[in-house]
PDB file with one MODEL, atoms N, CA, C and O in Angstrom:
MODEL        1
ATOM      1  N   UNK A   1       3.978   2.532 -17.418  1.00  0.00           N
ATOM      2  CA  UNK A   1       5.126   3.167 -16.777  1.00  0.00           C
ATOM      3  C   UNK A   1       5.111   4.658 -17.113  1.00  0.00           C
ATOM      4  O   UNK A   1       4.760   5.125 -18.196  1.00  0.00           O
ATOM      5  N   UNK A   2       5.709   5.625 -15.616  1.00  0.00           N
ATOM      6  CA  UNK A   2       5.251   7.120 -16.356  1.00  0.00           C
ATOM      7  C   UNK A   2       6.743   7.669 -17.039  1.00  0.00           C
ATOM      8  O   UNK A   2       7.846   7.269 -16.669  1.00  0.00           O
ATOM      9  N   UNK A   3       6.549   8.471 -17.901  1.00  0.00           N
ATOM     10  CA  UNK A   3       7.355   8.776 -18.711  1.00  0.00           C
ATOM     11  C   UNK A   3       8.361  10.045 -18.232  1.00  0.00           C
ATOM     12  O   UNK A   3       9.563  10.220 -18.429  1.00  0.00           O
ATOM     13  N   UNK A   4       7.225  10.960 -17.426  1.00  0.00           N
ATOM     14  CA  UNK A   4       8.085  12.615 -17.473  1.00  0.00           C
ATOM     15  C   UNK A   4       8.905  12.216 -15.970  1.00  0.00           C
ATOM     16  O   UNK A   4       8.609  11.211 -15.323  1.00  0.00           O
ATOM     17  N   UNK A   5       9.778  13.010 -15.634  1.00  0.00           N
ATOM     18  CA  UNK A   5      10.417  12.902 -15.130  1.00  0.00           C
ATOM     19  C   UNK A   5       9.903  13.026 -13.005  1.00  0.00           C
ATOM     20  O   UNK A   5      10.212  12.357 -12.019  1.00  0.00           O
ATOM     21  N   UNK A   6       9.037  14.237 -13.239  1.00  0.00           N
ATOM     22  CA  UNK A   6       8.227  14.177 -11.858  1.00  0.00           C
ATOM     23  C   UNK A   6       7.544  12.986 -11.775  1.00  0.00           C
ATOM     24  O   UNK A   6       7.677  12.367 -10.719  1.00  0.00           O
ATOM     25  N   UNK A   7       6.870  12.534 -12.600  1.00  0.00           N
ATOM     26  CA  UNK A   7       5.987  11.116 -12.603  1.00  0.00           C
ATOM     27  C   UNK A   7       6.966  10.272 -11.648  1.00  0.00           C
ATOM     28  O   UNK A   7       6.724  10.183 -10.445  1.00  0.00           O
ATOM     29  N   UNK A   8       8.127   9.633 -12.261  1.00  0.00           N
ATOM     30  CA  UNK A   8       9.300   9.066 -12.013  1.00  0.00           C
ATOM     31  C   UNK A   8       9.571   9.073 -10.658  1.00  0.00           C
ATOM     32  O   UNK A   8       9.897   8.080 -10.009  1.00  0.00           O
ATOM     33  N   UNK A   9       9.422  10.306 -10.191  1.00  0.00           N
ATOM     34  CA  UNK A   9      10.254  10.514  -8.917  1.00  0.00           C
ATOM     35  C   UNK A   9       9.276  10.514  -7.795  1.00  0.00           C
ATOM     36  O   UNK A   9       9.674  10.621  -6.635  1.00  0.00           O
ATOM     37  N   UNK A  10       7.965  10.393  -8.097  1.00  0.00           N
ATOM     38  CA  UNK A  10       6.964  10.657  -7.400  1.00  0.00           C
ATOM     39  C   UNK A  10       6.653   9.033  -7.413  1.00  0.00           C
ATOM     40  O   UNK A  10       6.028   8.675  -6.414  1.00  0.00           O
ATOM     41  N   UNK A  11       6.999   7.884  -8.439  1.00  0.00           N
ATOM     42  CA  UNK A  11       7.130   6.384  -8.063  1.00  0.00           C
ATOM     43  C   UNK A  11       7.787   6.129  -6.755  1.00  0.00           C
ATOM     44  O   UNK A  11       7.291   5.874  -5.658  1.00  0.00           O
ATOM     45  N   UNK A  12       9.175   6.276  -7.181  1.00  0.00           N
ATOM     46  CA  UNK A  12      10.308   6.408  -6.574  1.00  0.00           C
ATOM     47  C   UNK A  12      10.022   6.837  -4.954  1.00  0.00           C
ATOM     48  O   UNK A  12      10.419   6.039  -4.105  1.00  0.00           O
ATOM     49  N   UNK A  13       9.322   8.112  -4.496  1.00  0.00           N
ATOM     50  CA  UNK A  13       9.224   8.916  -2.945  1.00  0.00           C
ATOM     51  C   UNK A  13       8.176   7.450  -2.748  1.00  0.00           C
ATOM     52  O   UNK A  13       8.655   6.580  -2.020  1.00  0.00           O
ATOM     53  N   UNK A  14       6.973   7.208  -3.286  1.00  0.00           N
ATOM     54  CA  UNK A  14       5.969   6.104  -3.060  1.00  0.00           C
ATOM     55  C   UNK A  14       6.553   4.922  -2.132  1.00  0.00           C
ATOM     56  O   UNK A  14       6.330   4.583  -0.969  1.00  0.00           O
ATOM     57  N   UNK A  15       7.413   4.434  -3.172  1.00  0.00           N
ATOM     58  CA  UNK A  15       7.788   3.001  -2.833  1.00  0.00           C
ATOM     59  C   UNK A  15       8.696   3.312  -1.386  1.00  0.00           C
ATOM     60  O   UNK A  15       8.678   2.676  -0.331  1.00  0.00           O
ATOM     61  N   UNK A  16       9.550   4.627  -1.784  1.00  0.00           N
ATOM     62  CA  UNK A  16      10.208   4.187  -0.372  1.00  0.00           C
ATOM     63  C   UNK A  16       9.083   4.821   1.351  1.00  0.00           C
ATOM     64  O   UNK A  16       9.199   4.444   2.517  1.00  0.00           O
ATOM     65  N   UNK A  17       8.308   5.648   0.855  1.00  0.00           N
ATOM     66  CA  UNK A  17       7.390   5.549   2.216  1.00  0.00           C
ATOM     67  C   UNK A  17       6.511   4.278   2.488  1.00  0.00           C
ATOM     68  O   UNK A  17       6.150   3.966   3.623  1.00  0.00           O
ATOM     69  N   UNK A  18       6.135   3.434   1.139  1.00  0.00           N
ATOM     70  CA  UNK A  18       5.359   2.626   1.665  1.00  0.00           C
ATOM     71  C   UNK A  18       5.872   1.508   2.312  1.00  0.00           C
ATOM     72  O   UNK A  18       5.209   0.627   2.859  1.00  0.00           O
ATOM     73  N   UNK A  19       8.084   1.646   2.151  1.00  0.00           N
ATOM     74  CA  UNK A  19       8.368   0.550   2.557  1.00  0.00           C
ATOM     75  C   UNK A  19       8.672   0.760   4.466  1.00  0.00           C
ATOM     76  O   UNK A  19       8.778  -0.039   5.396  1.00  0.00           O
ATOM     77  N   UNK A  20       8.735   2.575   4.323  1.00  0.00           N
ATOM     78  CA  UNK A  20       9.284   2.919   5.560  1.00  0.00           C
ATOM     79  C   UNK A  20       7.666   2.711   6.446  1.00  0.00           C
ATOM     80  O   UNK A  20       7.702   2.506   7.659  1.00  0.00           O
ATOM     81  N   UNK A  21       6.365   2.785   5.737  1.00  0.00           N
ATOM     82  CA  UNK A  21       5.039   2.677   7.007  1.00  0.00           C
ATOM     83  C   UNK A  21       4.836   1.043   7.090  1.00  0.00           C
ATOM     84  O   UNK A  21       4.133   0.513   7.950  1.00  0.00           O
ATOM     85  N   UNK A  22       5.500   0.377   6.146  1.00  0.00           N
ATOM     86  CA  UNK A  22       5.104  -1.157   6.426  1.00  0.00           C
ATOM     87  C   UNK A  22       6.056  -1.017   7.382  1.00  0.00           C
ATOM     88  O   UNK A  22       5.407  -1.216   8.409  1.00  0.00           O
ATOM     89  N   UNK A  23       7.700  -0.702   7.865  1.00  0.00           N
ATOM     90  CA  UNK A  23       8.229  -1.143   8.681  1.00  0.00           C
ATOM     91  C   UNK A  23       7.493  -0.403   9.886  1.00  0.00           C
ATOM     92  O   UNK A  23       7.723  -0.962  10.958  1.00  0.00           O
ATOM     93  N   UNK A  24       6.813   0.516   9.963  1.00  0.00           N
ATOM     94  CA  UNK A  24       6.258   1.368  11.291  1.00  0.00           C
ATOM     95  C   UNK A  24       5.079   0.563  12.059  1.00  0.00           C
ATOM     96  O   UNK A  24       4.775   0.489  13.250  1.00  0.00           O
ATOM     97  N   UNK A  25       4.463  -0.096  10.704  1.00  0.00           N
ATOM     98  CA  UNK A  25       2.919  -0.300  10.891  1.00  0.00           C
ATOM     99  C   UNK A  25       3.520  -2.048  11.962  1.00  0.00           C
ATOM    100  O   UNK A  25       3.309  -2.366  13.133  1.00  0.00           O
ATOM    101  N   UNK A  26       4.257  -2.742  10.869  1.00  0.00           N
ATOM    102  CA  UNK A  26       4.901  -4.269  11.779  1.00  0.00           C
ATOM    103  C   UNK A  26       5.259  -3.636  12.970  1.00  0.00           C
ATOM    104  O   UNK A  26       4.598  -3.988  13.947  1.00  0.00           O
ATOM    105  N   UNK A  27       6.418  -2.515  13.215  1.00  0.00           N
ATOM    106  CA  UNK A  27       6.793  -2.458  14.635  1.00  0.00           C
ATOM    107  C   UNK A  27       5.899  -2.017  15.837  1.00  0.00           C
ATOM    108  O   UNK A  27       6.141  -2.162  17.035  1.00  0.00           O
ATOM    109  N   UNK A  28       4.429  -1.244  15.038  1.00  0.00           N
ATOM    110  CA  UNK A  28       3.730  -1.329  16.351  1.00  0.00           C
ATOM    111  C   UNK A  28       2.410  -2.578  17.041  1.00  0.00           C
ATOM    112  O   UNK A  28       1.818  -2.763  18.104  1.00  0.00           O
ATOM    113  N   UNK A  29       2.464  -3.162  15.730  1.00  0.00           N
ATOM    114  CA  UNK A  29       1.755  -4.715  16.054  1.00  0.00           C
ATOM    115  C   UNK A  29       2.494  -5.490  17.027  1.00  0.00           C
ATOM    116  O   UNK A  29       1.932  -6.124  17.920  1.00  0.00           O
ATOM    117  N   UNK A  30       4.046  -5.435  16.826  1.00  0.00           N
ATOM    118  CA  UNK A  30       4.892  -6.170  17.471  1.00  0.00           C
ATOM    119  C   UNK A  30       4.571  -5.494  18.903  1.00  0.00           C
ATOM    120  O   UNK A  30       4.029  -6.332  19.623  1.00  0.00           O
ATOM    121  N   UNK A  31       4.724  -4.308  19.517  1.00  0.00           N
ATOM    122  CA  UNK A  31       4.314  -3.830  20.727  1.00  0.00           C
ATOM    123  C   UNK A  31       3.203  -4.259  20.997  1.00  0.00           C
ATOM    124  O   UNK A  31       3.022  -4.942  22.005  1.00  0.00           O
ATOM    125  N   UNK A  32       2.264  -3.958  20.183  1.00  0.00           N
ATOM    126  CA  UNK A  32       0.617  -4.813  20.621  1.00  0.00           C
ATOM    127  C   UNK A  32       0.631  -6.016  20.822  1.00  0.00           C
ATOM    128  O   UNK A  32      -0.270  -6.592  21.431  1.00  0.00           O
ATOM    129  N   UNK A  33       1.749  -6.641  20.298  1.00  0.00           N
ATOM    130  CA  UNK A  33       1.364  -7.978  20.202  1.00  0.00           C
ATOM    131  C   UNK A  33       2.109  -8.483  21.787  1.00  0.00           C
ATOM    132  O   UNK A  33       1.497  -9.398  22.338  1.00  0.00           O
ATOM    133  N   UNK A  34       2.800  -8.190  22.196  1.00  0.00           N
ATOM    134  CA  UNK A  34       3.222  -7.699  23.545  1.00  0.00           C
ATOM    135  C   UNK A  34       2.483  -7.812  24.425  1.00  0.00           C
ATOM    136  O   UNK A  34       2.270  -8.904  24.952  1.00  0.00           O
ATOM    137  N   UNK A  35       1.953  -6.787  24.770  1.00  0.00           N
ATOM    138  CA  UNK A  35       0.810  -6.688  25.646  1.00  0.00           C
ATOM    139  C   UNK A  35      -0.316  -7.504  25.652  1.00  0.00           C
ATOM    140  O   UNK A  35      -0.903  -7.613  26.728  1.00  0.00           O
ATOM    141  N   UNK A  36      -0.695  -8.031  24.795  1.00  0.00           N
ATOM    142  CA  UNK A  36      -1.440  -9.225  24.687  1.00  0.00           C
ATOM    143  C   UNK A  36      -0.854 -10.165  25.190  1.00  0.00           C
ATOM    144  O   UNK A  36      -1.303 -10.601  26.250  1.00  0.00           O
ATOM    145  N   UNK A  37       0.084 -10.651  24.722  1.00  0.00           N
ATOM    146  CA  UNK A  37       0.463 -11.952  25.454  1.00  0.00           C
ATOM    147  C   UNK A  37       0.914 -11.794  26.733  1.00  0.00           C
ATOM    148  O   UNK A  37       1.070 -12.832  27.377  1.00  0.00           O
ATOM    149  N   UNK A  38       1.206 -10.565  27.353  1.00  0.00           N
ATOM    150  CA  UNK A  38       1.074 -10.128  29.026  1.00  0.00           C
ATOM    151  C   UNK A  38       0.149 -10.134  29.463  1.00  0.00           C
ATOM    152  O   UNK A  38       0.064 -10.480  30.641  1.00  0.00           O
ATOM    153  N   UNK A  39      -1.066  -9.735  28.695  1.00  0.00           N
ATOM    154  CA  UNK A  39      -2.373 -10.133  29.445  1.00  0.00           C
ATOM    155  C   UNK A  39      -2.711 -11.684  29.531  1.00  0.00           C
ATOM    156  O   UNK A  39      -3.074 -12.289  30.539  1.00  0.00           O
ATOM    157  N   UNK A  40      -2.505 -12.216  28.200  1.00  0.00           N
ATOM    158  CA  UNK A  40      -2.693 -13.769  28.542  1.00  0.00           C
ATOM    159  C   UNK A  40      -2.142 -14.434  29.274  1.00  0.00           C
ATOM    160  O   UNK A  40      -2.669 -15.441  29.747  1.00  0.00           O
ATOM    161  N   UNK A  41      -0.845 -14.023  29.586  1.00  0.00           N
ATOM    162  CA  UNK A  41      -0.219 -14.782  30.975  1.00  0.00           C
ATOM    163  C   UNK A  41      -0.046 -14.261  32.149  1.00  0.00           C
ATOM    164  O   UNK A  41       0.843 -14.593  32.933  1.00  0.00           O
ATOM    165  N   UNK A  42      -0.955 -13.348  32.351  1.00  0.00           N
ATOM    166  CA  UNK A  42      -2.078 -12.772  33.612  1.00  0.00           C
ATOM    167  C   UNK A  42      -0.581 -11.716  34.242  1.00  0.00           C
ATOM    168  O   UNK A  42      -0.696 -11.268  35.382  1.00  0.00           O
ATOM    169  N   UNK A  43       0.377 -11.479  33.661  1.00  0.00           N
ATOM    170  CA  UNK A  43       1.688 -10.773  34.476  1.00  0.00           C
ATOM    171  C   UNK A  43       1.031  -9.499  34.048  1.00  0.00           C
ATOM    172  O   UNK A  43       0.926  -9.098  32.889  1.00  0.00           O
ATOM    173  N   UNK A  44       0.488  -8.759  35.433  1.00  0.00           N
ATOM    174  CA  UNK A  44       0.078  -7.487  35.659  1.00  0.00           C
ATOM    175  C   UNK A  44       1.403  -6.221  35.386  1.00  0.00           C
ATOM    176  O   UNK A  44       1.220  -5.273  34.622  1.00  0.00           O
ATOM    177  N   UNK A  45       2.419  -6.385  35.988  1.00  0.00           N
ATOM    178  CA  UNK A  45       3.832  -5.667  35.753  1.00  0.00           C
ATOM    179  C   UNK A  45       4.025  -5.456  34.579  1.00  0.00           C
ATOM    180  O   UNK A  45       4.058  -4.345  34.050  1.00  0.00           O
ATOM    181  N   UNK A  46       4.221  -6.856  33.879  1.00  0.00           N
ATOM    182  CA  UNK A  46       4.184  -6.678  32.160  1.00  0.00           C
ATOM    183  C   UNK A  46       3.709  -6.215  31.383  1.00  0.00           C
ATOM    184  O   UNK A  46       4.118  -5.765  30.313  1.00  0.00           O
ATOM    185  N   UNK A  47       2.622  -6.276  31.903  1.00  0.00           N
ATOM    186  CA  UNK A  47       1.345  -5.693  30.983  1.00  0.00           C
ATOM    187  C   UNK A  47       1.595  -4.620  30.660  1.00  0.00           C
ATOM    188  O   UNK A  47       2.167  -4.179  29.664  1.00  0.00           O
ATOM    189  N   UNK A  48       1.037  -4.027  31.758  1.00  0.00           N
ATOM    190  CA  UNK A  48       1.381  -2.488  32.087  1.00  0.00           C
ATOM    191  C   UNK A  48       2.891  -1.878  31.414  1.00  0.00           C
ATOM    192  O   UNK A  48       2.887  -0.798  30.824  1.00  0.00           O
ATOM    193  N   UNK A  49       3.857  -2.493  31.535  1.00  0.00           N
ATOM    194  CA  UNK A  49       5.288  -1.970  30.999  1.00  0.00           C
ATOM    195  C   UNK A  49       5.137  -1.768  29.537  1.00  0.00           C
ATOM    196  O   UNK A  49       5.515  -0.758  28.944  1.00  0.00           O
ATOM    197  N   UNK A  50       4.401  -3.079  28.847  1.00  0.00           N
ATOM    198  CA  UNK A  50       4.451  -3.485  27.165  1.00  0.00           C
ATOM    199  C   UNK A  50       3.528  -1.845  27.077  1.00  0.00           C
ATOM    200  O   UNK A  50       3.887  -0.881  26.400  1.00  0.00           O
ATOM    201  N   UNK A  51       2.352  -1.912  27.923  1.00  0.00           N
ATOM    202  CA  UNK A  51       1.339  -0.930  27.506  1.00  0.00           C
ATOM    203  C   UNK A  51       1.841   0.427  27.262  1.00  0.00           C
ATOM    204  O   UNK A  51       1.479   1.060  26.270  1.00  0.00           O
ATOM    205  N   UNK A  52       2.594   0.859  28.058  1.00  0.00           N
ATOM    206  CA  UNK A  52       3.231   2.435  27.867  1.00  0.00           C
ATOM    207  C   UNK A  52       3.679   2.021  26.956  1.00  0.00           C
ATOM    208  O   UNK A  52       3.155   2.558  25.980  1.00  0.00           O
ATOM    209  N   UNK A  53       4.693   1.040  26.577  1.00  0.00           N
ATOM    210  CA  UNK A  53       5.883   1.243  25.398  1.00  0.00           C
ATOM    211  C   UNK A  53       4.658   1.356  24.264  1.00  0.00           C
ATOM    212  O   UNK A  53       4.780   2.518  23.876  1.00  0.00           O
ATOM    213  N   UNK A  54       3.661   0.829  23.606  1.00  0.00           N
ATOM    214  CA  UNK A  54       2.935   0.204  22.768  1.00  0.00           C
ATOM    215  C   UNK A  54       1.797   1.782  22.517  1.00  0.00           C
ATOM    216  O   UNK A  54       1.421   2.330  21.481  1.00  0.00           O
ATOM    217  N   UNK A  55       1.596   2.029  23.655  1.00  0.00           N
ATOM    218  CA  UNK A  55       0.915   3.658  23.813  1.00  0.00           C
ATOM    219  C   UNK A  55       1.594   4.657  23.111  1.00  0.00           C
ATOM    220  O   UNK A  55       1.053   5.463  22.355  1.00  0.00           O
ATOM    221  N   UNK A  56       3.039   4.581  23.426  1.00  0.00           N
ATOM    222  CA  UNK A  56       4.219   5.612  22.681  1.00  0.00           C
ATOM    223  C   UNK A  56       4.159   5.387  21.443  1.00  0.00           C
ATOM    224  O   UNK A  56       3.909   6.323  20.684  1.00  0.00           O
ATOM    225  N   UNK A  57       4.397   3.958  20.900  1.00  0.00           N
ATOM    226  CA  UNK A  57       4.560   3.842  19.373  1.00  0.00           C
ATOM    227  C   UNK A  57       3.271   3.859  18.412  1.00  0.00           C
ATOM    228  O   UNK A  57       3.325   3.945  17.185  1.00  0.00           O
ATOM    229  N   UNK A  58       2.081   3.761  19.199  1.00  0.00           N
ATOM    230  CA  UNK A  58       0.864   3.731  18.200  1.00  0.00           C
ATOM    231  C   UNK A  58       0.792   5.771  18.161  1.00  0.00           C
ATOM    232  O   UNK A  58       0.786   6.457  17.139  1.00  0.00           O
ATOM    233  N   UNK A  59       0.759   6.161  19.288  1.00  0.00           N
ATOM    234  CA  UNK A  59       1.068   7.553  19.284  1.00  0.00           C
ATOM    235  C   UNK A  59       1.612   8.210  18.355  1.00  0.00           C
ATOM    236  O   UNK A  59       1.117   9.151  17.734  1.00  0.00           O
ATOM    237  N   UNK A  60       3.239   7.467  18.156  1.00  0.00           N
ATOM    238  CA  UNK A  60       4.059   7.728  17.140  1.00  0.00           C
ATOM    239  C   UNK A  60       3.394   7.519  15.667  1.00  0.00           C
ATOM    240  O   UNK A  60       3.077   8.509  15.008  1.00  0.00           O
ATOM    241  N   UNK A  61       3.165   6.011  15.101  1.00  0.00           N
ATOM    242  CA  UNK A  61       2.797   6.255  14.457  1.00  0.00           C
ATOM    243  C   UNK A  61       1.208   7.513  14.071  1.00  0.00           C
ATOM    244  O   UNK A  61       1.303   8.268  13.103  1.00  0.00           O
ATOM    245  N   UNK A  62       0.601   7.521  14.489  1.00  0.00           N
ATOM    246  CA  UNK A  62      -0.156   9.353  14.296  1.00  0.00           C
ATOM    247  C   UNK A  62       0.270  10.187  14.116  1.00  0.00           C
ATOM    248  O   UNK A  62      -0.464  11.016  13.578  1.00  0.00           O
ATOM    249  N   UNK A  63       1.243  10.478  14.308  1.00  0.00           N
ATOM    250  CA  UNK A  63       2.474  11.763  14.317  1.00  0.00           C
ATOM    251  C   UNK A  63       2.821  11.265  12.531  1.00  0.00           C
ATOM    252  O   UNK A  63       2.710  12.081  11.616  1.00  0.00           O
ATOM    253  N   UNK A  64       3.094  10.315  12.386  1.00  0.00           N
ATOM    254  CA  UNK A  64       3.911   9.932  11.087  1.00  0.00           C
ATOM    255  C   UNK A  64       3.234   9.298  10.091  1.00  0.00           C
ATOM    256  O   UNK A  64       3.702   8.668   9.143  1.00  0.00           O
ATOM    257  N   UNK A  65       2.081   9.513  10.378  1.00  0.00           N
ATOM    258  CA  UNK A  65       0.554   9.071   9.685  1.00  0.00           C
ATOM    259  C   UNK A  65       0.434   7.854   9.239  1.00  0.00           C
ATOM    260  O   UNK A  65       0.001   7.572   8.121  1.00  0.00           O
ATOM    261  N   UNK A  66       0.813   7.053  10.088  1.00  0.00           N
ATOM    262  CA  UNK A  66       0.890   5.295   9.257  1.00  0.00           C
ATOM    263  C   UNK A  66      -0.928   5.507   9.916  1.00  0.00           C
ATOM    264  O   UNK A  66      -1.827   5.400   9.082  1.00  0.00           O
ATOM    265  N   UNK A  67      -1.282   5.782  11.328  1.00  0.00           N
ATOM    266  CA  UNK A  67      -2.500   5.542  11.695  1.00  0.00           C
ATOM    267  C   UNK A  67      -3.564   6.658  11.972  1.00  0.00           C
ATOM    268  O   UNK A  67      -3.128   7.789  12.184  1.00  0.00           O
ATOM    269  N   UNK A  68      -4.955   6.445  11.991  1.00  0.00           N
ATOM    270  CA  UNK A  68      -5.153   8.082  11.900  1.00  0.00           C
ATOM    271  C   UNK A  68      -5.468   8.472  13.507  1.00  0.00           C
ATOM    272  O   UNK A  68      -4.850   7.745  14.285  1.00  0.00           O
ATOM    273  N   UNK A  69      -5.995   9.102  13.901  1.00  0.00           N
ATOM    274  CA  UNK A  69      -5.537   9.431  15.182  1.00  0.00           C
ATOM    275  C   UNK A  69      -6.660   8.746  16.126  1.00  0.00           C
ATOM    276  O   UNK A  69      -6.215   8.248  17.160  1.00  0.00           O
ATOM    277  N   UNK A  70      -8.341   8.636  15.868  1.00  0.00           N
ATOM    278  CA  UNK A  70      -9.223   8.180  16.281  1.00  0.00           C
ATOM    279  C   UNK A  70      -8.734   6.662  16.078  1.00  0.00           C
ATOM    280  O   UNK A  70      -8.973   6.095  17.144  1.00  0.00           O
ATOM    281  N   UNK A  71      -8.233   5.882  15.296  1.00  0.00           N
ATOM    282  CA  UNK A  71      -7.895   4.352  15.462  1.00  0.00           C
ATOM    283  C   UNK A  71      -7.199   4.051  16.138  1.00  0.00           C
ATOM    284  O   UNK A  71      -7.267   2.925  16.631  1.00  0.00           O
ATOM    285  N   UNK A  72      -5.817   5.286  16.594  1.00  0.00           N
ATOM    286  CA  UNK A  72      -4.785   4.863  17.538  1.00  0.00           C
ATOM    287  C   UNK A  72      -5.551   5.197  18.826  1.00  0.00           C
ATOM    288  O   UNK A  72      -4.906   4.840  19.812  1.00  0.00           O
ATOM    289  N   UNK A  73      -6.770   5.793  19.135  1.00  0.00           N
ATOM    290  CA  UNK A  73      -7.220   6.653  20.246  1.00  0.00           C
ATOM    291  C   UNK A  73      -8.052   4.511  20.865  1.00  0.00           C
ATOM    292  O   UNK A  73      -8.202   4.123  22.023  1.00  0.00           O
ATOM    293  N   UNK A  74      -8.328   3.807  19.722  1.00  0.00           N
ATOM    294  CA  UNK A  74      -9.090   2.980  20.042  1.00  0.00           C
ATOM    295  C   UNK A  74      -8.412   1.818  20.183  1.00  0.00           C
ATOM    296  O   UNK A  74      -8.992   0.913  20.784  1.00  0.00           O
ATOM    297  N   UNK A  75      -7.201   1.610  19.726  1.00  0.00           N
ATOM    298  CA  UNK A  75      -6.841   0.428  19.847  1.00  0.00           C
ATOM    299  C   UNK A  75      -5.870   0.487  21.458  1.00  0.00           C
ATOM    300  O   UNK A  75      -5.423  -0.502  22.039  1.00  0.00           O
ATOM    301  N   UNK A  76      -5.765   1.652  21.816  1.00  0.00           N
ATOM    302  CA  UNK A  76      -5.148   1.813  23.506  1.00  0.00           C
ATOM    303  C   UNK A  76      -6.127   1.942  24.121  1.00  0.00           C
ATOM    304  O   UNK A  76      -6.031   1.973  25.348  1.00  0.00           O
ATOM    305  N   UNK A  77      -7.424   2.064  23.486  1.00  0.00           N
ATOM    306  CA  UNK A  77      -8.524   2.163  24.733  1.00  0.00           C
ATOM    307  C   UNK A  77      -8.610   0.425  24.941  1.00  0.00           C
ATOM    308  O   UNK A  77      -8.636  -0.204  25.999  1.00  0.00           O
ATOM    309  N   UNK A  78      -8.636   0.034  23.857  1.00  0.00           N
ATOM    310  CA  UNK A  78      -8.901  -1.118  24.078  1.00  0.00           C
ATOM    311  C   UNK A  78      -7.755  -2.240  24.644  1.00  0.00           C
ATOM    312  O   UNK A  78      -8.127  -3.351  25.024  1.00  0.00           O
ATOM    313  N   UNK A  79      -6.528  -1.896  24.658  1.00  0.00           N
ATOM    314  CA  UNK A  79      -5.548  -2.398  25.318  1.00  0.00           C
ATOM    315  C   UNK A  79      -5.554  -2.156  26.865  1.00  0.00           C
ATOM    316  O   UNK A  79      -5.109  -2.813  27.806  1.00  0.00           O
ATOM    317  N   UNK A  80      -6.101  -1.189  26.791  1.00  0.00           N
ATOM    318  CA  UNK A  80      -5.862  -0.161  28.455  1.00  0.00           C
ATOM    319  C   UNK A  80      -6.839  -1.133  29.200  1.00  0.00           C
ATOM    320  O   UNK A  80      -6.642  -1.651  30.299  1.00  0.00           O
ATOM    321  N   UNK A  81      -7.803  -1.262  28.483  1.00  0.00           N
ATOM    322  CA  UNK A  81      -9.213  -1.837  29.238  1.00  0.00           C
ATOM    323  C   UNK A  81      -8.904  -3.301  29.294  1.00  0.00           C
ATOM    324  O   UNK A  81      -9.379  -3.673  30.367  1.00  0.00           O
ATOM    325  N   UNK A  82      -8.249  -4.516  28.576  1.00  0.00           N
ATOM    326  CA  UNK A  82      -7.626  -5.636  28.965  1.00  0.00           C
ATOM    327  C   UNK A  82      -6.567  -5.656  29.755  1.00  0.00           C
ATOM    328  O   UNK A  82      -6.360  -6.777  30.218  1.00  0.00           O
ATOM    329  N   UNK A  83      -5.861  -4.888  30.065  1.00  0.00           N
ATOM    330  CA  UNK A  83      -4.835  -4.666  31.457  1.00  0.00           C
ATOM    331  C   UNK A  83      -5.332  -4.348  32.038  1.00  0.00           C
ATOM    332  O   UNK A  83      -4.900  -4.832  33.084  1.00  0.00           O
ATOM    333  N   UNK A  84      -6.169  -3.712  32.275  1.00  0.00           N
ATOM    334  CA  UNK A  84      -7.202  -3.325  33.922  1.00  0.00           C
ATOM    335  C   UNK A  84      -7.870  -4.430  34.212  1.00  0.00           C
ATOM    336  O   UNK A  84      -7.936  -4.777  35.391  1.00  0.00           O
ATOM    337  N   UNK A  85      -8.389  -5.067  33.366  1.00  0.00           N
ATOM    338  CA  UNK A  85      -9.318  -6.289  33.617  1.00  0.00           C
ATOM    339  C   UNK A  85      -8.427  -7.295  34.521  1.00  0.00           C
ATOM    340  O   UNK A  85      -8.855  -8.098  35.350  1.00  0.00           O
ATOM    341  N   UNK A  86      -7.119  -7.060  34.164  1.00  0.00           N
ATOM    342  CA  UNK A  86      -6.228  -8.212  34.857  1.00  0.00           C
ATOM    343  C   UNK A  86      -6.101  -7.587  36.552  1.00  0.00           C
ATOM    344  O   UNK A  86      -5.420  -8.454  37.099  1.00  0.00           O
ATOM    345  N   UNK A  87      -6.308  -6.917  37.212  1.00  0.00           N
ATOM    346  CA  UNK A  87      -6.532  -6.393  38.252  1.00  0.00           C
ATOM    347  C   UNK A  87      -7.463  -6.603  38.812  1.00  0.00           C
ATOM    348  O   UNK A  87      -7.516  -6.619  40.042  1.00  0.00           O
ATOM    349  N   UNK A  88      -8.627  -6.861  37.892  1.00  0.00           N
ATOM    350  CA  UNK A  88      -9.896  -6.734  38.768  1.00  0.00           C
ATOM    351  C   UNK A  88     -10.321  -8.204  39.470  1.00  0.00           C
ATOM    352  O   UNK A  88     -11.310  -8.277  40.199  1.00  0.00           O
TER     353      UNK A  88
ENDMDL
END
């Protein structure tokens, strides 16, 4: 346990960002997880709707560094490209 007082407070800032990027990191799985199951039940409309919302929040998180920016660049490429597939 740290003793001086910055130590302390620098626990303290830790715990509460790591509790605020676990809640960021769940809420944008939950959007992903969205769009997936719009693609699995072939609803093209849906898809597409979950996809913007899910685009915004992986976005977001980059801005707020839960993700780094090339992983969020890949996991919408790769969403983008299973909603198109449902078109084709």
């Amino acid at each position: 346990m740290a003793h001086h007082k910055s130590a302390l407070k620098r626990i303290r800032q830790t715990d509460v960002r790591t509790e605020r990027n676990r809640a960021r990191r769940s809420r944008i799985r939950t959007f992903v997880k969205k769009v997936e199951l719009a693609v699995v039940e072939g609803d093209q409309t849906k898809a597409n709707e979950a996809l913007r919302v899910a685009q915004s929040e992986l976005d977001r998180g980059v801005t707020k560094g839960v993700y780094k920016k090339n992983t969020a660049a890949r996991k919408i490429s790769r969403l983008n490209a299973r909603v198109k597939a449902l078109s084709a």
